[in-house]
N, C-alpha and C positions, 0 to 999 in steps of 0.2 A: 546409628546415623540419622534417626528421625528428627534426634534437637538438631543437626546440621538442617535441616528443611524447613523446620519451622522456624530457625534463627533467621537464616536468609529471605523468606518470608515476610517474619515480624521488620528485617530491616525494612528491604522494602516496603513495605503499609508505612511503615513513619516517616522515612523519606521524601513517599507522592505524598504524607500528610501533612508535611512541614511545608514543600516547596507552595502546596497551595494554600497554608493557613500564612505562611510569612511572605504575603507577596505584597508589597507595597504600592504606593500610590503610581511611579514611577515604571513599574510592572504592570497597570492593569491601564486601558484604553477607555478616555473618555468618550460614552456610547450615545446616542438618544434612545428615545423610546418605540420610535417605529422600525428602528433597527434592531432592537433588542425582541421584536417580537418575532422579526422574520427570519432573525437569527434561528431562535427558539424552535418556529416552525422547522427548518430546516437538520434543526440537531435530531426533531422528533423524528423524523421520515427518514434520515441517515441511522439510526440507532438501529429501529424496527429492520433497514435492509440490511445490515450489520451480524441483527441478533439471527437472521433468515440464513445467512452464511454461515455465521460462528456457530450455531445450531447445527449446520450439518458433517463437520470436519472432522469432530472426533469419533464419528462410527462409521460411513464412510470405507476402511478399508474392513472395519471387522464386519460390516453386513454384505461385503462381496467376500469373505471368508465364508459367514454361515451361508450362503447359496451355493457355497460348495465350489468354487473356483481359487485355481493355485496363485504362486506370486504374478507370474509370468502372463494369465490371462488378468487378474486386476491390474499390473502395468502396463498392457495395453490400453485397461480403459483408463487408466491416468492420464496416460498419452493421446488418445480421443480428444481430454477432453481440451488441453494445452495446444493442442493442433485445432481445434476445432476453433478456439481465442485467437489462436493466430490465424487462422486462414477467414474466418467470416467476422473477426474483430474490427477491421477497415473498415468492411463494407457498411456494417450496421453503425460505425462510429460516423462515418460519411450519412448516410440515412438521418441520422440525430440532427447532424449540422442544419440538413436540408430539410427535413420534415416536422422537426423541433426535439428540443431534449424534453419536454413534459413528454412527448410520448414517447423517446426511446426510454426514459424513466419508468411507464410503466408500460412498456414491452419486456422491459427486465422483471419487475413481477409477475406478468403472465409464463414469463418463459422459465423461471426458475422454480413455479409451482410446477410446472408441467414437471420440470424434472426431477421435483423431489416424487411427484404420481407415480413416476415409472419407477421408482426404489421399491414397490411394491411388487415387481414381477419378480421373480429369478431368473427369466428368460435374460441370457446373454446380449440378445440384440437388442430387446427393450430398454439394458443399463445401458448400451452402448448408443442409442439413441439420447436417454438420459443424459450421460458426460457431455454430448454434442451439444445440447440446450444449453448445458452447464457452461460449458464455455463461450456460447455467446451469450449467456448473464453475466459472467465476469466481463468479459471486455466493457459489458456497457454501464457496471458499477464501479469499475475504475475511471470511465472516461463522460459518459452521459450526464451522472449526478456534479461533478465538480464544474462543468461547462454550463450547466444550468444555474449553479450556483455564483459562477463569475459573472456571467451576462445578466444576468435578473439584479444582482448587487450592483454593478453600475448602470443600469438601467433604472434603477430607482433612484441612483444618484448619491448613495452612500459615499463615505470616505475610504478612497484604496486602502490606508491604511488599516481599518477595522474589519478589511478581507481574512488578515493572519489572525483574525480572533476567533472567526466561524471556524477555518482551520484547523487552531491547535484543540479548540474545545470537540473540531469532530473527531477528531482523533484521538487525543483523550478518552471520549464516553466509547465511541463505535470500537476503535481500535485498542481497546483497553480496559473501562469497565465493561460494558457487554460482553466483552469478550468472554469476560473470568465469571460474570452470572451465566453466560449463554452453555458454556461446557458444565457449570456443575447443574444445569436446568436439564439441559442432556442426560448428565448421569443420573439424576432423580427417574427421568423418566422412565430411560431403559434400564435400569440396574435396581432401584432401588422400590417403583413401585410396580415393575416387570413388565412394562409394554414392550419392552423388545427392542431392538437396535433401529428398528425402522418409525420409531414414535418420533424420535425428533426430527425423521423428516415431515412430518404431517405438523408439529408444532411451526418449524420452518414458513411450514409453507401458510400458516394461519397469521402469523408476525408481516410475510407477505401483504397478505391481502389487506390488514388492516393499515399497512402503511400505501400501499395501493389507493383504499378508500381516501386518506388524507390528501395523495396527490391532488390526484382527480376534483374534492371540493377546495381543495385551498393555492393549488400554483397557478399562477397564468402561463402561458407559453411562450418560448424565445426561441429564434433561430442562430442559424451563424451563416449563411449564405442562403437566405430562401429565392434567389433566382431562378425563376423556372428554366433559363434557356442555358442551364449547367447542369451536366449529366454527372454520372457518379465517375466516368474515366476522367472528367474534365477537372474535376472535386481531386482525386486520387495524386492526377498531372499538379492541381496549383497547389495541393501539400506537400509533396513531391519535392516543388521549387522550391517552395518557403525552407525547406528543409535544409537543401543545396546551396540555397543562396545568402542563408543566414546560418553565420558562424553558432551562433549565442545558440539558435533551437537547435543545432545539428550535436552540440557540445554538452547540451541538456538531453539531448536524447539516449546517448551514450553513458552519459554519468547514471541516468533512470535505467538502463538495463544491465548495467556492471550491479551497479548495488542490488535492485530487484532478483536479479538473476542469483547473486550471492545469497541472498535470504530466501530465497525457494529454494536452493542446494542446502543451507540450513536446515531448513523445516524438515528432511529426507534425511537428511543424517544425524542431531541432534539424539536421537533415541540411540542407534548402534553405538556413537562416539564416550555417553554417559555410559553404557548397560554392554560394553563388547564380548563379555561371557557369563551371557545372561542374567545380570546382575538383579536382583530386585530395585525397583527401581519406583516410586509413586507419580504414574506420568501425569494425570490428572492435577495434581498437586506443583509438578515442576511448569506444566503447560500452567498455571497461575499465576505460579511465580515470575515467567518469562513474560506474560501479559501485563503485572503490576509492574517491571521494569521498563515498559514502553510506554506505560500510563506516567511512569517517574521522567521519561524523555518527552512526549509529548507536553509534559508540566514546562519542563525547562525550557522547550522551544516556545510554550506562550512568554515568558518572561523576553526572550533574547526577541522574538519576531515584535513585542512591544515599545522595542528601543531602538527606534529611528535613524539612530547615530549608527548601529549596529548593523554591519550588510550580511545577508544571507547567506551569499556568496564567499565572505571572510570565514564565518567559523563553520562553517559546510566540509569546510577541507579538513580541520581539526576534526569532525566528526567519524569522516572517511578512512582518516588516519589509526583514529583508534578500536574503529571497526576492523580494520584488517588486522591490527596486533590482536584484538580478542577470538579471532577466526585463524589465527597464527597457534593460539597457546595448544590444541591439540595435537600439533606438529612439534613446537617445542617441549613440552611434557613429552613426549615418545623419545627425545633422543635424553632426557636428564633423571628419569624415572622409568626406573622399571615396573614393565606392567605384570598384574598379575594373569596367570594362565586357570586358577582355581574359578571351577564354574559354581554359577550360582551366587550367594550371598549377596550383602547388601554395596553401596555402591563404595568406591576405592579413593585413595589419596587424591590418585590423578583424577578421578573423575570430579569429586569436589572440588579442584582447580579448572576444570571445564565448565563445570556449571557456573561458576563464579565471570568468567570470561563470556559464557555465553549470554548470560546478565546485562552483562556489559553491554555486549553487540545488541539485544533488545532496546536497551534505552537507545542507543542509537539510532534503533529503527523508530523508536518514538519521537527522535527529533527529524526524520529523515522525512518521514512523510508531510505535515503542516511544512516546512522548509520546502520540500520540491514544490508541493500547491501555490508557495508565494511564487517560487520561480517562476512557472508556467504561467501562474499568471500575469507574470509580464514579461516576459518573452513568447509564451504561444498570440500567433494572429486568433482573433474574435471568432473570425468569418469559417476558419475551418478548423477548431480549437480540438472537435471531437475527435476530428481525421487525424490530425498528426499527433493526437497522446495515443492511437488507437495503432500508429505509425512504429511506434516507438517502442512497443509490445512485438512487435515482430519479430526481433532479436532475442528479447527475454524468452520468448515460447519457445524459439528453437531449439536457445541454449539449454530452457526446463526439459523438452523433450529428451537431448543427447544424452542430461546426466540419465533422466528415469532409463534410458534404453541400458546405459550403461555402466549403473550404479552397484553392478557387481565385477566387473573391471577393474576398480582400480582402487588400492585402498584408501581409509578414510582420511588418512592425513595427507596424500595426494589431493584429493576433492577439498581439503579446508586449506593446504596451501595455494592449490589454485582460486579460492574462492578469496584468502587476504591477497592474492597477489591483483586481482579484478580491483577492488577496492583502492590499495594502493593508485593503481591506475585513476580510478574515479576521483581520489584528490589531487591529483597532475591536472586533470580534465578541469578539475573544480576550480583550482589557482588561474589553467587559460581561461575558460570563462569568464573570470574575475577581471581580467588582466584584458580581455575583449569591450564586453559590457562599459569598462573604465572609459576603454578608447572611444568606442561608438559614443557614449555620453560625452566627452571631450568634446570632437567632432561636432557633435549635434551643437553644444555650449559655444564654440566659437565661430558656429555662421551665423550663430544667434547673434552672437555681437558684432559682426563683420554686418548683416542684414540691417539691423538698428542702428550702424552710425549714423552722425550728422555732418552733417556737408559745413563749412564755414558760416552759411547764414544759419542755422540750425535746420532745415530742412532735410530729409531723411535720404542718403544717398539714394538712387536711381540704379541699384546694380543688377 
């Protein structure tokens, strides 16, 4: 079964090699040169925070193994650390808006070196301290970098439209090439030239610092509501509203934690779903593969976010759609194949129909991301941009918490039915949105034109 790996593999590499060696004129955005620099800068400082995560994921559960702790106490600290995203994720996303994103930008690299430091105790409370940090870095690299990113880009005055190019290319490098350098950088370290499982956190947290350094000389600072006489319940109450009282953000909200939510139940069961008796199985090598498939989605989303005529909104739903059936096929394969009960060997019929499927849903996730960042940023408000993506994680962490408490409850084709059936959902959501946005744009187009008539002498009505 190893040419099965490396065929799926080699396809992938030629397919992210084609889509971006045949991209045409029509495909690519005419740029200037002060945008292209600041672009640049920004891909650099997103990569290095990128490779300081992707660096730490794949040892992670096996360095709270060798300190000697069972399933049941590392999913505690799992759950630390997704609790800890959700419940101090607002507040520090609220802090950004008002204190500025350069520095909750690097409060996230102080805070994530701190908690790659503590990978070095075996002390329980030390890790459990650690996930804590960890989860308010997370909140503020999904929400701090991208708000900084929007408000400095039209604050310089760039063209909205060359927003979806910083986008798909951070997603691309961060979410896709680094990814696949950052894990075999990993296994070099700890396996091959024996530092031990705890090396790539100290490499982590050195990719940190140095994209740290770059902050600090090269960003300026932005707010989103720097009024001093608004407190953070006040911040919490007006995203709160914006939420409640806007269809478009409330309907975005929901679409970003069905699907997120879906793909963090993925990441949890991707390995038992391939490998269910105890298959041999090269995870290093499929975790690749699943990265060069979202480098192949994120490719495709710069092409389609390039084409103006083309709404985000429109084939979002197509994406949803085929997200749920590849998240489906583990459920289908159990009722048309029979599985094997033989332990051991290498990996089965069914399972190379899953992997193929969960391919799939990767590229998905490769369009899913640059495509939400266009959304958001034009449906999230300016003023409190950090608060309500920060808002919106609430949901998701809960849901991450329920499966980790109770991912041995219930089998695995329950959790990927439930997970196409969330998705499903997200493309219903994704058509009302479409089908909202239309109308509010209508609306807005004909007071426009009702405001500019002309009176018979041509004088502009009075109304």
């Amino acid at each position: 079964m190893e040419f099965f790996y490396y065929a799926v593999f080699g396809v992938m590499t030629v397919v992210v090699a084609a889509l971006e060696l045949t991209k045409g004129s029509k495909d690519r955005l005419s740029t200037s040169v002060p945008f292209n620099s600041f672009k640049n800068n920004y891909l650099v400082v997103y990569s290095l925070m990128m490779a300081g995560d992707w660096l730490q994921g794949p040892y992670v559960y096996f360095l709270y193994s060798q300190y000697g702790f069972n399933k049941g106490e590392i999913g505690r600290l799992f759950i630390a650390g997704f609790g800890s995203s959700m419940l101090f994720g607002t507040i520090v996303g609220s802090l950004a808006d008002k204190q500025g994103r350069k520095r909750a930008c690097i409060t996230y690299c102080i805070t994530y070196i701190l908690s790659c430091f503590t990978k070095h105790f075996p002390e329980y409370k030390v890790l459990m301290l650690g996930r804590i940090l960890g989860g308010i870095a997370t909140s503020l690299l999904f929400s701090a970098f991208e708000s900084w990113l929007v408000a400095e880009h039209f604050k310089r005055g760039f063209d909205p439209q060359w927003l979806s190019l910083t986008f798909s290319k951070a997603i691309f490098l961060g979410n896709g090439l680094v990814a696949i350098i950052s894990g075999l950088f990993a296994n070099t370290l700890a396996d091959t030239l024996g530092f031990g499982p705890v090396s790539p956190f100290d490499a982590a947290a050195c990719f940190l610092a140095i994209g740290m350094a770059i902050i600090l000389s090269t960003w300026t600072e932005n707010y989103g509501d720097p009024s001093e006489s608004k407190d953070l319940l006040t911040q919490f109450k007006g995203a709160a509203l914006a939420i409640a009282s806007d269809d478009k953000i409330a309907l975005l909200g929901a679409i970003q934690s069905l699907f997120e939510g879906s793909m963090y139940t993925f990441v949890f069961l991707w390995t038992p779903a391939l490998s269910p008796n105890e298959q041999d199985i090269p995870h290093g090598f499929i975790f690749a593969t699943f990265m060069l498939a979202s480098m192949m989605g994120s490719s495709l989303a710069s092409r389609l976010l390039a084409r103006p005529t083309l709404k985000v909104e429109s084939y979002m739903q197509i994406v949803f759609v085929v997200s749920a059936a590849a998240l489906l096929l583990p459920v289908t394969t159990s009722f048309f194949l029979e599985s094997s009960t033989e332990k051991g060997g290498s990996i089965t019929t069914t399972g190379c129909l899953q992997l193929l499927g969960f391919c799939v849903f990767e590229a998905c996730v490769g369009i899913f991301w640059p495509s939400i960042m266009k959304m958001r940023s034009q449906y999230i408000p300016e003023e409190a941009r950090s608060t309500i993506m920060n808002f919106f994680c609430m949901p998701l962490n809960i849901f991450v918490c329920v499966v980790l408490y109770n991912v041995n409850a219930f089998p695995i084709t329950i959790m990927f039915g439930m997970c196409s059936i969330f998705l499903f959902i997200a493309a219903i959501l994704q058509r009302w949105l479409m089908v909202v946005a239309e109308s509010h744009k209508s609306k807005s187009l004909d007071t426009w034109v009702v405001t500019n008539e002309c009176d018979t002498e041509g004088e502009p009505l009075n109304l």
